[in-house]
NUBARO-874373 format. One record per residue: x, y, z of N, C-alpha, C, CB in turn; residue in one letter; residue number from 1. Coordinates in steps of 0.2 Angstrom, whole numbers, plus 5000, padded with zeros to 4 digits. Glycine has a CB too. Layout:
BEGIN
SITE   n_c1   n_c2   n_c3   ca_c1   ca_c2   ca_c3   c_c1   c_c2   c_c3   cb_c1   cb_c2   cb_c3   code   pos
SITE      X      Y      Z       X       Y       Z      X      Y      Z       X       Y       Z      a   NUM
...
% end
This chain:
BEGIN
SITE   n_c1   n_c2   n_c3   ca_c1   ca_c2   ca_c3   c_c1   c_c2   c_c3   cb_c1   cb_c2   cb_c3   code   pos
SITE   5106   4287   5304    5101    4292    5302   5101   4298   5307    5094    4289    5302      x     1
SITE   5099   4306   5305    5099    4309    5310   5094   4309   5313    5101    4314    5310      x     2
SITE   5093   4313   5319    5088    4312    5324   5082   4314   5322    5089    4314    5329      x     3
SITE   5076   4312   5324    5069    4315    5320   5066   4318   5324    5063    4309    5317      x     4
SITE   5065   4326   5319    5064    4332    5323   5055   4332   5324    5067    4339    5318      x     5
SITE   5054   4336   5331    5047    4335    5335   5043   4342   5326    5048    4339    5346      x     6
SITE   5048   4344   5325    5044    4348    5317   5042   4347   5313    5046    4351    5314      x     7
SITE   5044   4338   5311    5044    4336    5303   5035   4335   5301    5051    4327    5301      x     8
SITE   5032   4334   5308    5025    4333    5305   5020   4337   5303    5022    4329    5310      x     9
SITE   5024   4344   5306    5020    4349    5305   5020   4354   5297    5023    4354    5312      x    10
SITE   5015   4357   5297    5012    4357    5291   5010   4365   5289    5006    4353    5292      x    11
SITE   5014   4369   5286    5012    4377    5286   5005   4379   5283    5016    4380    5280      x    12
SITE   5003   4381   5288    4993    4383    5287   4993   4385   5281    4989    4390    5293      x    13
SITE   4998   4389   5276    4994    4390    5268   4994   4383   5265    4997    4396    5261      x    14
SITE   4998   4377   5265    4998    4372    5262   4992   4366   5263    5003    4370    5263      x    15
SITE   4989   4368   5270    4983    4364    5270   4977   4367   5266    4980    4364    5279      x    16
SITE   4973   4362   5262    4969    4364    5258   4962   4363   5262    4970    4361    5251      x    17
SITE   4958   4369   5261    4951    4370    5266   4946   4368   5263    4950    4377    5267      x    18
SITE   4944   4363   5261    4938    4361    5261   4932   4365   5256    4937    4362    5268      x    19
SITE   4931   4365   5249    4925    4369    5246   4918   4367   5249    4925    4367    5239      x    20
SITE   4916   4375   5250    4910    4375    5251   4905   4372   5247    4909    4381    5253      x    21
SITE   4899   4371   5251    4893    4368    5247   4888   4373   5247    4890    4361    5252      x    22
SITE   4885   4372   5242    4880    4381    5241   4873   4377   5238    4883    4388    5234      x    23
SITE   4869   4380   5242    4861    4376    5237   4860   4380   5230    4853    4378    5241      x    24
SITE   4857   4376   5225    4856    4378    5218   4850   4381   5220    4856    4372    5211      x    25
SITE   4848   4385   5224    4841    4391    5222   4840   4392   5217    4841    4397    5223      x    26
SITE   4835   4395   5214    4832    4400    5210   4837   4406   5211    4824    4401    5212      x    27
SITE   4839   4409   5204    4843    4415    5203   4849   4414   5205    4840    4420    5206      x    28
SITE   4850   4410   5208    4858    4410    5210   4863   4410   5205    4861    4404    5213      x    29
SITE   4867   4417   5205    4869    4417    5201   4878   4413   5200    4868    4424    5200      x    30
SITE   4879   4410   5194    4885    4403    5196   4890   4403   5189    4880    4391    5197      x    31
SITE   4894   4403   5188    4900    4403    5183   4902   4394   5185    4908    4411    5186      x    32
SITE   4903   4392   5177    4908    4385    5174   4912   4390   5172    4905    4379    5167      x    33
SITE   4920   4389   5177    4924    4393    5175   4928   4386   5167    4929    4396    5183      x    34
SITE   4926   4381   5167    4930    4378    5163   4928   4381   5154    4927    4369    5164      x    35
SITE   4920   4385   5154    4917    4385    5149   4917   4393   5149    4911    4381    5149      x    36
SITE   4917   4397   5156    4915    4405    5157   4908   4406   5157    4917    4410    5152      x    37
SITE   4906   4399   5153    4898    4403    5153   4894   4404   5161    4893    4397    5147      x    38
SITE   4892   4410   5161    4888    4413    5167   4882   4413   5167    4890    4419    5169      x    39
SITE   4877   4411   5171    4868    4412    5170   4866   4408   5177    4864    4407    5162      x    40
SITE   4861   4413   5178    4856    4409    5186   4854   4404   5183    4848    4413    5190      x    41
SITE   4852   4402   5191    4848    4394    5192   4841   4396   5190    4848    4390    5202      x    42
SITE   4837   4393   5184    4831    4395    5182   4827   4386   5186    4831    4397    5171      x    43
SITE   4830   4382   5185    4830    4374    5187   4833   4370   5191    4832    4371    5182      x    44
SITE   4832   4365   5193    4835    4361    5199   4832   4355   5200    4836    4365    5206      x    45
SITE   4834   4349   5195    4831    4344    5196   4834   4337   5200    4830    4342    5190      x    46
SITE   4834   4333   5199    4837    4328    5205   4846   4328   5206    4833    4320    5204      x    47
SITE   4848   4328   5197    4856    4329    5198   4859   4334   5194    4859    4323    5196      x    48
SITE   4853   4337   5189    4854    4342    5187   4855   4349   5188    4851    4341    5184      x    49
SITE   4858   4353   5186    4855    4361    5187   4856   4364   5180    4860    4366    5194      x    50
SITE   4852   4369   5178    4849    4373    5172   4850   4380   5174    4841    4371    5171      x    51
SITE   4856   4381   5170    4857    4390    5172   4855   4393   5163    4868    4393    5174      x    52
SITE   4855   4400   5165    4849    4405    5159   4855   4411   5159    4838    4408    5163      x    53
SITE   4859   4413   5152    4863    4419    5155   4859   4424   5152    4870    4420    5154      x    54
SITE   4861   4432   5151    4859    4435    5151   4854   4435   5144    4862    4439    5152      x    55
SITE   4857   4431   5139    4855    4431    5134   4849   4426   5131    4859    4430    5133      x    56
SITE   4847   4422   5138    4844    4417    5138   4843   4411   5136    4842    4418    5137      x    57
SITE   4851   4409   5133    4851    4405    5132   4854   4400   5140    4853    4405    5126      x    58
SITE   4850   4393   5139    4851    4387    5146   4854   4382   5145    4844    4384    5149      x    59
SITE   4861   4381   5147    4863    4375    5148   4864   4371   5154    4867    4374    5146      x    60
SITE   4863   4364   5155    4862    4361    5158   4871   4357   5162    4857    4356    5155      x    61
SITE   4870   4356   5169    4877    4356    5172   4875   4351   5176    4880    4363    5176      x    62
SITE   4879   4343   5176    4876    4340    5184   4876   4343   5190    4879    4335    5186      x    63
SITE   4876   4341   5198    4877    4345    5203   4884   4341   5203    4871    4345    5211      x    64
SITE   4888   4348   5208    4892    4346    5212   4898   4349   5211    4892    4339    5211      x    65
SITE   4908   4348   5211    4909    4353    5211   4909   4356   5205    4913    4354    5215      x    66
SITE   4915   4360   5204    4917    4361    5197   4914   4370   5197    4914    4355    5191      x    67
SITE   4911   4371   5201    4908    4379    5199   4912   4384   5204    4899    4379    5202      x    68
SITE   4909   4389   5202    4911    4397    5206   4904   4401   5207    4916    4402    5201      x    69
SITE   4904   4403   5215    4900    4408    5214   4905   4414   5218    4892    4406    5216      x    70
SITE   4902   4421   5215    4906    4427    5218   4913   4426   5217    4904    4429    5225      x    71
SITE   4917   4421   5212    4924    4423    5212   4926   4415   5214    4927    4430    5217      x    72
SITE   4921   4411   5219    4924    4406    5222   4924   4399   5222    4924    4408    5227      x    73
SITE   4928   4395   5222    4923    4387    5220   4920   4386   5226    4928    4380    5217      x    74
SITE   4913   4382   5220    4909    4379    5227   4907   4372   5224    4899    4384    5230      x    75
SITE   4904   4369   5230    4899    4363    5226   4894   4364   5225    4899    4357    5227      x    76
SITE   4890   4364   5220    4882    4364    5220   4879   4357   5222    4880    4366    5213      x    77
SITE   4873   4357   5227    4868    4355    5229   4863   4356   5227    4868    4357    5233      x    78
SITE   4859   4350   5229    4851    4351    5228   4848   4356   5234    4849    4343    5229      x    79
SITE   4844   4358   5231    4841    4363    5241   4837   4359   5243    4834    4371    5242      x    80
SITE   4836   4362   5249    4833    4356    5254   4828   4358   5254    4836    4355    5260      x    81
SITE   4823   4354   5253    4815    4355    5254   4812   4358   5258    4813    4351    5255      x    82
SITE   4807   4364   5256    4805    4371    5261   4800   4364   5266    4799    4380    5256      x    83
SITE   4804   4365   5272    4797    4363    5278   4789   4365   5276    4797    4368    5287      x    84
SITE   4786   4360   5277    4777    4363    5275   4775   4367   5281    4771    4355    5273      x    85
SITE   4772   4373   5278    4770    4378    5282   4765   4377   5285    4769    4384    5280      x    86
SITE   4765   4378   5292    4760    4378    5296   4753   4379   5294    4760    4381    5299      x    87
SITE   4746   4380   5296    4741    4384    5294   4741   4389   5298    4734    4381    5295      x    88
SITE   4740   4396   5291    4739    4401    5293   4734   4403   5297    4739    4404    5290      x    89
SITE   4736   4408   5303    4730    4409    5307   4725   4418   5306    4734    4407    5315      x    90
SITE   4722   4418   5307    4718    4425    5311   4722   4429   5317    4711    4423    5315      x    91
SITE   4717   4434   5316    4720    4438    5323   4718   4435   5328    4719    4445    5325      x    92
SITE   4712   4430   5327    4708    4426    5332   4712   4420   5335    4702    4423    5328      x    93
SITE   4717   4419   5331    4719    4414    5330   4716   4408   5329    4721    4414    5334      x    94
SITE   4710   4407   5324    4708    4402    5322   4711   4401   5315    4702    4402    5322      x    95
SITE   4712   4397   5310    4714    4395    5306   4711   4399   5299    4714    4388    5307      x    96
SITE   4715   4405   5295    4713    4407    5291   4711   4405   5283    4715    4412    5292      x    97
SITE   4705   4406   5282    4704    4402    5274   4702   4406   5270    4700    4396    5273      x    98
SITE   4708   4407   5266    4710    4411    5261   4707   4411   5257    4714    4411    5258      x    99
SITE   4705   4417   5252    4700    4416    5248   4693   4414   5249    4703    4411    5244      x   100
SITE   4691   4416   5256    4683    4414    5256   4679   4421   5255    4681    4411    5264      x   101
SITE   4673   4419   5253    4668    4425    5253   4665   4423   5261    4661    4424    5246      x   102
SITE   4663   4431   5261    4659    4430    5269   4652   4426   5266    4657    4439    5273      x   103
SITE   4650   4423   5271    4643    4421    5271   4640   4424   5272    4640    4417    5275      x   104
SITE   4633   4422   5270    4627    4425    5268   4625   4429   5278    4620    4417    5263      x   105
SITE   4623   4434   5278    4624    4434    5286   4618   4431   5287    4624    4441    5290      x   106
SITE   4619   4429   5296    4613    4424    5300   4608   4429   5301    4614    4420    5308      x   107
SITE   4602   4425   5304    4598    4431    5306   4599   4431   5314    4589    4430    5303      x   108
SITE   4603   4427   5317    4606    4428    5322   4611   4434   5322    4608    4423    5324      x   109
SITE   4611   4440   5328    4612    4445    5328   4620   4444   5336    4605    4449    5328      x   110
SITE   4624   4449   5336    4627    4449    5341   4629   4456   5341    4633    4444    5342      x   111
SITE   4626   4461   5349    4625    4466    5349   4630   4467   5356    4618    4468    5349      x   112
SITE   4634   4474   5355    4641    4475    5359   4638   4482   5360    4648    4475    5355      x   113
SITE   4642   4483   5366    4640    4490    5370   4645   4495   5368    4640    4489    5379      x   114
SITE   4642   4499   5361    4646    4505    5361   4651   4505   5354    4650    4507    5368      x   115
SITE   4653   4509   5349    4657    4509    5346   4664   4506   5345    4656    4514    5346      x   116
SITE   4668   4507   5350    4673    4506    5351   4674   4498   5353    4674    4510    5355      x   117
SITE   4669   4494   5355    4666    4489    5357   4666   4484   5350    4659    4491    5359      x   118
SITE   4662   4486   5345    4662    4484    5341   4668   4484   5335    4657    4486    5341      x   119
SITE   4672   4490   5336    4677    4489    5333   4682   4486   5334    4678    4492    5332      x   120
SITE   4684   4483   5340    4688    4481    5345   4685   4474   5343    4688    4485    5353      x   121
SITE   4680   4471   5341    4677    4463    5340   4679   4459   5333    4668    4463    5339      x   122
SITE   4678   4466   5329    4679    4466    5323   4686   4466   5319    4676    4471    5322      x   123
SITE   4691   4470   5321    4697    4469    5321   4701   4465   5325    4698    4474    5322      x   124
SITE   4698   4459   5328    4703    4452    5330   4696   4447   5327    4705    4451    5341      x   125
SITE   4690   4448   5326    4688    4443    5328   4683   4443   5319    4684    4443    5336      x   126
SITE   4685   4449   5313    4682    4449    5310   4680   4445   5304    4682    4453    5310      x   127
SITE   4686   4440   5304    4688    4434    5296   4684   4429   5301    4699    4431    5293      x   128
SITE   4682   4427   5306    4677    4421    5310   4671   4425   5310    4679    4418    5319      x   129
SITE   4669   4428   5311    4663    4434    5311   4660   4432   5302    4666    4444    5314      x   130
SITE   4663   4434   5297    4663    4434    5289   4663   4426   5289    4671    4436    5285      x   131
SITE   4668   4423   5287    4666    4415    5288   4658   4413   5291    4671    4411    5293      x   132
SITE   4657   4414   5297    4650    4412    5302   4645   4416   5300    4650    4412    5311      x   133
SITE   4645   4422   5294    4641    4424    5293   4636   4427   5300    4641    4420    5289      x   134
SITE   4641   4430   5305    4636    4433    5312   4637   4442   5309    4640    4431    5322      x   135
SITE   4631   4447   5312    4633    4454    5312   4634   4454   5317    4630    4460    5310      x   136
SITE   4639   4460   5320    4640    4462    5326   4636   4472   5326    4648    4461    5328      x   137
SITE   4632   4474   5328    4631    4479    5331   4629   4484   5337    4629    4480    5328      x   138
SITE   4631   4488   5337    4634    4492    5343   4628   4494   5346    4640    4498    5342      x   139
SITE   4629   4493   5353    4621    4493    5358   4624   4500   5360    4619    4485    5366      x   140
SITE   4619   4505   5361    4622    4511    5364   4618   4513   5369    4622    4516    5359      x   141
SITE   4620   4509   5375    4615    4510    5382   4612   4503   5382    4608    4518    5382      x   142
SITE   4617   4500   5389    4612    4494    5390   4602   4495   5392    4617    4489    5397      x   143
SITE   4602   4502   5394    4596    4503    5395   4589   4501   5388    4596    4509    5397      x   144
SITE   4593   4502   5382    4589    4499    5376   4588   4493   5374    4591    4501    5372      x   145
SITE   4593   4489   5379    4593    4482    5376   4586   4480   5378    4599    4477    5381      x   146
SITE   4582   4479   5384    4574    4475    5384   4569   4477   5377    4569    4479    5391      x   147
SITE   4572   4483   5375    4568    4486    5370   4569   4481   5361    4571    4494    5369      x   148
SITE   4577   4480   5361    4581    4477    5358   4577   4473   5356    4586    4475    5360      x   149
SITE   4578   4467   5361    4576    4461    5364   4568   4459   5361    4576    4461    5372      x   150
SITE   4564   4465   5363    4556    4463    5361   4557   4466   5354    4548    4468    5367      x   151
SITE   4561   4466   5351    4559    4470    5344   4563   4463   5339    4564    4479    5342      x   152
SITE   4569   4461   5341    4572    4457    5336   4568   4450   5340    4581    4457    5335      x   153
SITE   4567   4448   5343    4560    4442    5344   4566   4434   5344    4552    4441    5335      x   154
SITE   4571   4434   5349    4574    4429    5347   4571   4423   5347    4579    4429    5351      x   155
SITE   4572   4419   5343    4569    4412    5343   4574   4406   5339    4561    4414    5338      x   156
SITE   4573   4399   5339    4579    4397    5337   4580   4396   5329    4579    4391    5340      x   157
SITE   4588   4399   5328    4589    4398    5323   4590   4405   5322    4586    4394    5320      x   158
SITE   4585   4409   5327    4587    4415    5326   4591   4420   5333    4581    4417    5324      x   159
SITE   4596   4418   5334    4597    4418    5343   4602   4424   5343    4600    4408    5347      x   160
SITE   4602   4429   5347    4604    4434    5349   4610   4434   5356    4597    4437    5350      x   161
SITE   4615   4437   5353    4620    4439    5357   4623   4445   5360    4624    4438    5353      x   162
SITE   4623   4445   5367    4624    4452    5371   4633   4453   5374    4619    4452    5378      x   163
SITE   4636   4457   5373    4642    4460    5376   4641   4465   5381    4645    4463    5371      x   164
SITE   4639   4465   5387    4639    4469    5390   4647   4475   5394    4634    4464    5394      x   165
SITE   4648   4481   5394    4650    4482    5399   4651   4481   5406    4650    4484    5400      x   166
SITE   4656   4481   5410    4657    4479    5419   4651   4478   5421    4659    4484    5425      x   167
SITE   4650   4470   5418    4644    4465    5420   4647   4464   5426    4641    4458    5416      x   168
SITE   4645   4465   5433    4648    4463    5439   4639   4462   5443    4655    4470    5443      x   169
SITE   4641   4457   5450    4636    4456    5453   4631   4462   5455    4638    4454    5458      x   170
SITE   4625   4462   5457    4622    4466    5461   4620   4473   5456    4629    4467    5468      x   171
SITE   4622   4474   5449    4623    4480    5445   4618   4481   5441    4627    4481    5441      x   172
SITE   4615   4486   5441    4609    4487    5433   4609   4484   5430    4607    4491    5429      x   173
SITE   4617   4484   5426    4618    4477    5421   4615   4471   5421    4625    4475    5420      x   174
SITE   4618   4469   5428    4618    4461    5428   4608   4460   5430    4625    4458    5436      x   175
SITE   4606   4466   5432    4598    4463    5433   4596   4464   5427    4591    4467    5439      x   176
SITE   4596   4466   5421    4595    4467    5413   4595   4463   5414    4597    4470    5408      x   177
SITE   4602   4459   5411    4605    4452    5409   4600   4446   5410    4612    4450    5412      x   178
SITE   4601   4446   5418    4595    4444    5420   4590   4441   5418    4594    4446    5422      x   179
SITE   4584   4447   5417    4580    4445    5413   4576   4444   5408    4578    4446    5413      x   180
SITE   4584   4446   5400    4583    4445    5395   4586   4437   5394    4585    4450    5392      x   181
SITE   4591   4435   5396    4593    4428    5395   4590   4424   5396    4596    4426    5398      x   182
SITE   4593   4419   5391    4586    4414    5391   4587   4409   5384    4578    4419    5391      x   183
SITE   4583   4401   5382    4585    4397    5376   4588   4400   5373    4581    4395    5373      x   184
SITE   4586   4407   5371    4588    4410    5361   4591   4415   5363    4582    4412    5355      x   185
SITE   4593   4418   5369    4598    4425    5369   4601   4425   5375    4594    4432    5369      x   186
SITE   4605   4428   5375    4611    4428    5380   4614   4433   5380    4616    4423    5379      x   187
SITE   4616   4435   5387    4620    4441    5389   4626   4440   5392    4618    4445    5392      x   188
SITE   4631   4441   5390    4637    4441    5395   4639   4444   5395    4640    4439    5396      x   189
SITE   4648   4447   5401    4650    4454    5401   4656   4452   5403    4647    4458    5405      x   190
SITE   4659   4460   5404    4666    4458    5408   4666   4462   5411    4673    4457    5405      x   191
SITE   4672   4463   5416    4671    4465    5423   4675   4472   5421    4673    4460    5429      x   192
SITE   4678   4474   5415    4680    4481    5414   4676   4488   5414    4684    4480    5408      x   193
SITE   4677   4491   5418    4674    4499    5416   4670   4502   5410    4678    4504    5415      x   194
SITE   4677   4501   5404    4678    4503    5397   4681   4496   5393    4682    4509    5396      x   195
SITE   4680   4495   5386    4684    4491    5382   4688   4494   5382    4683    4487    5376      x   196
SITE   4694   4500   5384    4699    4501    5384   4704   4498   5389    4699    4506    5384      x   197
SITE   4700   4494   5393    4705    4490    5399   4705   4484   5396    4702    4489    5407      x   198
SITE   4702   4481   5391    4702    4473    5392   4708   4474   5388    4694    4468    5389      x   199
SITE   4709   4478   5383    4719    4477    5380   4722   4478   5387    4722    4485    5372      x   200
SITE   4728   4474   5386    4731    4473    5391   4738   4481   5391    4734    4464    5391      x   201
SITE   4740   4481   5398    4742    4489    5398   4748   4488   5393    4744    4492    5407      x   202
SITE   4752   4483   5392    4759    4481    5391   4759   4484   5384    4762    4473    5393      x   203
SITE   4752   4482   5381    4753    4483    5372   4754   4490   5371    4744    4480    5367      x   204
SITE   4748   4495   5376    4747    4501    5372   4753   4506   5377    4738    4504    5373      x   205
SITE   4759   4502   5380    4765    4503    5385   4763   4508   5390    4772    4505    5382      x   206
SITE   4761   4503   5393    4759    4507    5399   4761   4501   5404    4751    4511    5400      x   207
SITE   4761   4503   5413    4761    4498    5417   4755   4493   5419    4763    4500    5422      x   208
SITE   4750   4499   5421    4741    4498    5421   4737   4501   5419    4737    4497    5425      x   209
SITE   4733   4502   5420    4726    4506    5417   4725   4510   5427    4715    4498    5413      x   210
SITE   4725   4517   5423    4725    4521    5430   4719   4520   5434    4725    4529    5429      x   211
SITE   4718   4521   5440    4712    4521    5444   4709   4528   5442    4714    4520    5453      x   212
SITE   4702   4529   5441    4699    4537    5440   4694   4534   5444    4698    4541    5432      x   213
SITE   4692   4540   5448    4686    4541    5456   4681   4541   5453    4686    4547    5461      x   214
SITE   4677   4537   5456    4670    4536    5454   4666   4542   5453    4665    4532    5459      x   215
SITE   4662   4544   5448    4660    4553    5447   4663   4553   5440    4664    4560    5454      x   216
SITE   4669   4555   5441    4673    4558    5436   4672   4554   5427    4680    4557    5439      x   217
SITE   4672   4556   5422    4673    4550    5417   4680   4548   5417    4671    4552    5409      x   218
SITE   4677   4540   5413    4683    4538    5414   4688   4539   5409    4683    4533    5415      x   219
SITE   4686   4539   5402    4691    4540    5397   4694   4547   5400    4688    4539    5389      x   220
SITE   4690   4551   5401    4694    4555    5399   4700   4558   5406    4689    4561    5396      x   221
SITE   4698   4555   5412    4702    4552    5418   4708   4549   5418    4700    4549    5422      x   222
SITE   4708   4544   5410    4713    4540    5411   4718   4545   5406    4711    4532    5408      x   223
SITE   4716   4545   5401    4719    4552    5395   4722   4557   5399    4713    4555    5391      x   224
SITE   4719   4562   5406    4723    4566    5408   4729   4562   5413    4720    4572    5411      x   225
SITE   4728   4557   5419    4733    4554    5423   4736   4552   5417    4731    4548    5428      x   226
SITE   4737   4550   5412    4742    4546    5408   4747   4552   5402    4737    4539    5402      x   227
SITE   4743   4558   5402    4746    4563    5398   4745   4562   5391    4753    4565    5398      x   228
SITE   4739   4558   5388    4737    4559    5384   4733   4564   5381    4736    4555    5384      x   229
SITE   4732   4563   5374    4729    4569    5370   4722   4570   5373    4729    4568    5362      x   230
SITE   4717   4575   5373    4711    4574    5377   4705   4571   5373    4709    4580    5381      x   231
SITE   4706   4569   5365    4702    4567    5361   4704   4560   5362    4703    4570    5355      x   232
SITE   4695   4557   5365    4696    4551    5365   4698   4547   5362    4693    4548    5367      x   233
SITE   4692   4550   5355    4691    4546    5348   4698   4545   5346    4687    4550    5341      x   234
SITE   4703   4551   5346    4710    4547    5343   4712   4544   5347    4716    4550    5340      x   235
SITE   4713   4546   5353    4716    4538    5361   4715   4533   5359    4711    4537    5371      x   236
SITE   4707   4531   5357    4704    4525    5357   4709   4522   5347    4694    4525    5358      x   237
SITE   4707   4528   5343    4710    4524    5336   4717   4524   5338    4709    4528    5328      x   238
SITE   4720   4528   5339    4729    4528    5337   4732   4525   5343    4734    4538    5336      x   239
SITE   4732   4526   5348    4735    4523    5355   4732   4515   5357    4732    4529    5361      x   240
SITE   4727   4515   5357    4724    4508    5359   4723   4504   5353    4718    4510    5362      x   241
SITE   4718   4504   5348    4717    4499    5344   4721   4498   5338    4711    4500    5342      x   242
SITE   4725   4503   5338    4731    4503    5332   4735   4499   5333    4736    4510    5331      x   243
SITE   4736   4497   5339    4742    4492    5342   4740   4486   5343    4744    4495    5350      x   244
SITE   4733   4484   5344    4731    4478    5346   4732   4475   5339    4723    4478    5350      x   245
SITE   4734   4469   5339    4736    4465    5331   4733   4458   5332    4746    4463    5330      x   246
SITE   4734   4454   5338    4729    4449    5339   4728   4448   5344    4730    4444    5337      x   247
SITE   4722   4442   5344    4720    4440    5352   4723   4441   5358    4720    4434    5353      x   248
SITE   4730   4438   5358    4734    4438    5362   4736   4444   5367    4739    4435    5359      x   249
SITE   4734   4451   5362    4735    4457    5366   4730   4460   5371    4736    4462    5361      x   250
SITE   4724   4453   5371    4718    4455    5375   4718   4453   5382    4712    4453    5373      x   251
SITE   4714   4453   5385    4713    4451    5394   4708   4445   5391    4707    4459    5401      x   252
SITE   4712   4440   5393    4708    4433    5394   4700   4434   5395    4711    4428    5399      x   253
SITE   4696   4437   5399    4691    4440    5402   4686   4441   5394    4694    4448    5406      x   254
SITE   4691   4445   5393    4685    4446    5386   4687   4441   5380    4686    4455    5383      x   255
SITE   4690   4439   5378    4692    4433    5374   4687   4428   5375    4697    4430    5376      x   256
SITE   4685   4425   5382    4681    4420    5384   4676   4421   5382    4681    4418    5390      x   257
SITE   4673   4428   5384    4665    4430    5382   4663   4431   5374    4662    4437    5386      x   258
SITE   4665   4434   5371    4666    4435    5363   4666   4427   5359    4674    4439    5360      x   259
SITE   4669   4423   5360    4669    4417    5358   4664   4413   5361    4675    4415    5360      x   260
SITE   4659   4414   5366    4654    4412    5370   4651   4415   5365    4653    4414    5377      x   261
SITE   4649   4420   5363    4646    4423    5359   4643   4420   5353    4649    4427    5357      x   262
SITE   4651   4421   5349    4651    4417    5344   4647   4408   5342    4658    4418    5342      x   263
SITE   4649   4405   5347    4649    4400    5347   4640   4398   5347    4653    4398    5352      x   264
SITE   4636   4403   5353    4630    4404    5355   4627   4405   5347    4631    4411    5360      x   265
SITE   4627   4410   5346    4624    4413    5339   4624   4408   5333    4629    4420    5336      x   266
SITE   4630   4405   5333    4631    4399    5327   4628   4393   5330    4640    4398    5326      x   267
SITE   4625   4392   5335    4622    4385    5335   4615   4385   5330    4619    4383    5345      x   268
SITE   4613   4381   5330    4605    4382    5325   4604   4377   5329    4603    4379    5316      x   269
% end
């Protein structure tokens, strides 16, 4: 016998046959029985079946597996594989959103925020938990009116009142107000920012930080010229700052903790 060449086992790469792909029967997929030609999407897909529909509408039925073509080529049809069950959707709060609710009837518990922007900025992360709890939020304009506030809506339980203060810090006019309105049925709390344009954090509205501006000066509009913004706050605050914020997650923990103190506050009976 002649000698046996180290070649005879080897195998010219077009003569190996590659393997037919596996494709899932989806909806619409469009698939060819080249045995029959007839062409039509997947309208169906039952455990071993599949049900194509061609233009004409009419549907015949094909077991899975191979024998098909899609785009020119053979495949084997598959069953699809079962969509993972989706998470619960959330809020910008990140509480769990539920679709299709009517807002509640509102409380007569109230929660009052220092200033326009204040309020919008509560409302736009926090406004489908606000709807649900049936709480209002409206905008305090000067904590100097809050005692007044206070003796007029008459908190009492069941009827219990909610304060957002501005740079509630020690030792401040703020904090002796707060002070003396607090108490069983109302509450004040703050955060330690200037403006609610710090508590969004610098990275959302791309910046590094929030500029220092010298005590005297205002600040929005201190921050708007160091940063070369436009000098109209009202749009700074809509287009630059709140346009951007999407959820919770774009705020200073600071103010998160107190808003939800709020909420929680106002919603007890």
């Amino acid at each position: 016998m002649p000698p046996r060449s180290p070649y005879d086992d080897l195998v010219h790469p077009r003569t190996v046959k590659k393997p037919v792909p596996q494709v899932e029967a989806e909806r619409d997929l469009v698939v060819e029985d080249p045995s029959s030609g007839f062409v039509g999407a997947v309208v169906r897909c039952e455990k071993d079946v599949v049900h194509l529909e061609d233009r004409f509408g009419k549907v015949r039925a094909y077991p899975l597996g191979p024998g098909f073509w899609v785009d020119g080529r053979p495949v084997v049809l598959v069953r699809p594989k079962p969509a993972a069950p989706a998470g619960p959707a959330r809020s910008a709060s990140g509480s769990t959103y539920v679709a299709n609710a009517r807002a509640r009837v509102a409380r007569e518990g109230r929660i009052y925020v220092e200033g326009k922007h204040d309020a919008e900025l509560v409302e736009k992360v926090w406004g489908h938990d606000l709807r649900i709890e049936g709480v209002v939020v409206e905008p305090l304009h000067g904590v100097d009116d809050l005692p007044g506030i206070v003796r007029e809506f008459r908190p009492a339980s069941g009827r219990r009142l909610g304060v957002l203060v501005d740079h509630l810090v020690t030792g401040s006019k703020e904090s002796r107000i707060a002070g003396q309105i607090t108490g069983d049925h109302a509450l004040v709390v703050g955060h330690p920012f200037i403006d609610i344009w710090q508590a969004v954090k610098p990275s959302v509205v791309g910046i590094k930080a929030w500029p220092t501006v010298p005590k005297g000066e205002d600040w929005k509009t201190g921050v708007c010229r160091r940063l070369g913004w436009e000098d109209d706050t009202g749009y700074v605050w809509a287009q630059r700052i709140l346009a951007r914020v999407k959820v919770w997650t774009d705020l200073e923990p600071t103010l998160i903790g107190r808003v939800e103190e709020l909420i929680d506050f106002v919603t007890t009976d």
